[in-house]
C-alpha positions, 0 to 999 in steps of 0.5 A: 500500500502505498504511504498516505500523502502528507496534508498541505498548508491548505488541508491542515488549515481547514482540518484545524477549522473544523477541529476548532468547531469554526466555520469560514465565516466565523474563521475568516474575519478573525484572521482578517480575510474575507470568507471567499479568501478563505474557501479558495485557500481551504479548496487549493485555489490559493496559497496563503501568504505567510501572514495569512497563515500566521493571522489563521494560526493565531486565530486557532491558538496554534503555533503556525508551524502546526499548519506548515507541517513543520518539522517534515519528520519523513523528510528528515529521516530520510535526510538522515537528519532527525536522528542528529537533532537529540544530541543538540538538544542535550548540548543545548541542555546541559549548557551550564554544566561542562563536561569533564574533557580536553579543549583545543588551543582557544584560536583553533576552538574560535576558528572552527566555530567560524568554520561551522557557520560558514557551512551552515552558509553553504547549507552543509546542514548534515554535516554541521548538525552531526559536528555541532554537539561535540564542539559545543560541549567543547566549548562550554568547556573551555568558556567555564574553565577559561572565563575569558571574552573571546571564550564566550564569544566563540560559545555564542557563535556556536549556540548561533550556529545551534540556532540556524541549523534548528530554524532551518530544520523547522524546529522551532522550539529548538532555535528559540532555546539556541537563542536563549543560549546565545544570550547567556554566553554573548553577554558573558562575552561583552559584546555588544554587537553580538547581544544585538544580532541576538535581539535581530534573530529574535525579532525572526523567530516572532515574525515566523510566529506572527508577532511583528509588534514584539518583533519590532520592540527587539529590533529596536532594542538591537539599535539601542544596544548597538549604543554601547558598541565601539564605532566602526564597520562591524556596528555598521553592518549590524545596524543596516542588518536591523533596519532590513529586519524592520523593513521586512516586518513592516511589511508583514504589518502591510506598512509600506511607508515604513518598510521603504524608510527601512530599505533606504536606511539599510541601503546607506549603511550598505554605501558604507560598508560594501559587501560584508558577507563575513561580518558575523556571516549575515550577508549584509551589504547592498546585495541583502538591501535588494533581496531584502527589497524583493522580500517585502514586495513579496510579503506586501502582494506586489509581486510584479514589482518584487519580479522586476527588482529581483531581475536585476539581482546579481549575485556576487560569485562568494555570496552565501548559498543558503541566501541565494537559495531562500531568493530563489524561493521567495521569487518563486512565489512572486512568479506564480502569483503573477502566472510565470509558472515555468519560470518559478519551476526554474527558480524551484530547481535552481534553489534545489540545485544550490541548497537541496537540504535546505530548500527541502525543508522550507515552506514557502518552497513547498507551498510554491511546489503545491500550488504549481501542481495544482495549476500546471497541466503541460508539464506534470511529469516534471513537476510530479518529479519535483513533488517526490522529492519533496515527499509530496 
């Protein structure tokens, strides 16, 4: 017999419905839809906008990675990585409690905790979660024992990593205990900065959950952290970092005047900072003002607009695979919306191609996927492929 089809966003948004005891018509106006929004989403004549979701689960009183699916368990196991996820989680537990055992040189510890977040920008997510817990009892170590800044720093960077790997698996509890870590160690550390890229990756974590108000609060709690950093160009970057994170928030909140203020903000400090994708591994410079850019256009239904923005993208040649990739996906979405479907299968392929464990895992590309299948007709061979692939 063959395996049951995993239910989409769609199904799982009217199985809740119905398991809450609300009609569409109830459902819809306390989620801020219109109830026909709603039917065409429950009937797979639309796919729901994060927001949408996000507004839908918080009307249910649910998590909305309840409604993505999230963690995709079969999907993991056959990565072989679900069965990595339970020794991050015990290093993750036993942060304050160091393990009696031999520590590298404190520069060989720092550098291979950098390496493992330029893998995680490479989408080596098998390999990174398979390395992670060793280094990590390592380094909590080595931080109790030595005590020093640059011990902290580089514990923090791996609870970061943490952080990342869990975010990018759909284990979202998890990244929100990697943060809670990260926080301990980078105040330890006494560096300001890294306290409020913390408060950034925060502000992420509320915006997938739907809660753009207390995102904002952290963000701006960021800036005022970033009061206390030395001036120079790594302040700099996170500063332009912070306002992107605005930009795309506010256009979750549909406010488009201050996304833009966002953007321009984002993009001068980008004119002075050039391309910094190594500046504490987040891409910043005025590459990520503009896929930031497409990012807000997409969240805010101007897709035609977001098509024509990402079209004059050019990505320089080191640039991080897992942002190109996440990219490619988000113009994925833009393109069907506006009726290019097979340009949006290619977007899907190439961002399968770049970052394939990543791109698995994320639901704007799986809601993408399903929407493609239900509307393409021509090409349902390669398209049924694809869908295999993705477990569907």
């Amino acid at each position: 017999m063959p395996p049951e089809r995993r239910r989409n966003v769609n199904e799982l948004i009217q199985h809740y419905r119905k398991l809450r005891g609300y009609t569409q018509e109830q459902l819809a106006p306390m989620a801020g839809i219109s109830a026909s929004h709603l039917s065409k989403i429950e009937q797979n004549r639309k796919q729901p906008s994060p927001a949408t979701v996000n507004a839908l689960a918080d009307a249910m009183k649910v998590h909305p990675s309840v409604l993505t699916g999230q963690p995709y368990v079969e999907e993991l196991e056959d990565d072989k990585l679900h069965e990595l996820v339970q020794p991050l989680r015990a290093a993750l537990d036993l942060y304050d409690i160091p393990p009696d055992m031999p520590t590298r040189d404190r520069g060989d510890l720092a550098a291979a905790a950098d390496q493992l977040c330029a893998r995680v920008r490479r989408t080596e997510l098998r390999g990174v979660a398979a390395a992670l817990p060793a280094l990590l009892q390592e380094a909590i170590t080595a931080a109790h024992t030595g005590r020093t800044d640059g011990d902290w720093a580089t514990l923090a960077s791996l609870f970061r990593t943490a952080y990342d790997v869990a975010a990018k698996l759909g284990y979202h509890d998890l990244s929100s205990l990697a943060l809670e870590r990260m926080a301990w160690a980078a105040e330890r550390a006494s560096d300001a900065t890294v306290v409020a890229m913390r408060q950034y990756m925060r502000a992420l974590v509320h915006m997938r959950s739907g809660t753009y108000t207390p995102g904002q609060q952290l963000i701006l709690s960021g800036h005022t952290l970033l009061e206390q950093a030395e001036a120079g160009r790594v302040r700099d970057v996170m500063t332009g970092q912070l306002h992107l994170g605005q930009a795309v928030l506010a256009a979750r909140s549909a406010d488009a005047a201050t996304a833009e203020e966002h953007l321009t903000e984002a993009a001068r400090f980008a004119e002075i900072t050039g391309e910094a994708g190594r500046v504490h591994w987040l891409s910043f410079g005025p590459t990520n003002v503009e896929v930031h850019r497409v990012s807000a256009l997409v969240e805010m239904c101007r897709d035609a607009e977001a098509v024509e923005v990402a079209s004059r993208i050019e990505f320089p040649v080191d640039w991080a695979p897992s942002r190109v990739a996440h990219h490619h996906c988000e113009v994925a979405k833009a393109l069907t919306w506006t009726g290019h479907r097979d340009e949006a299968f290619g977007r899907l392929l190439e961002a399968k191609r770049i970052a394939p464990q990543q791109t698995r895992h994320f639901p704007q590309a799986r809601a993408v996927l399903d929407d493609l299948v239900d509307a393409a007709r021509t090409s349902e061979d390669t398209l049924a492929g694809l869908a295999r692939w993705f477990g569907r």
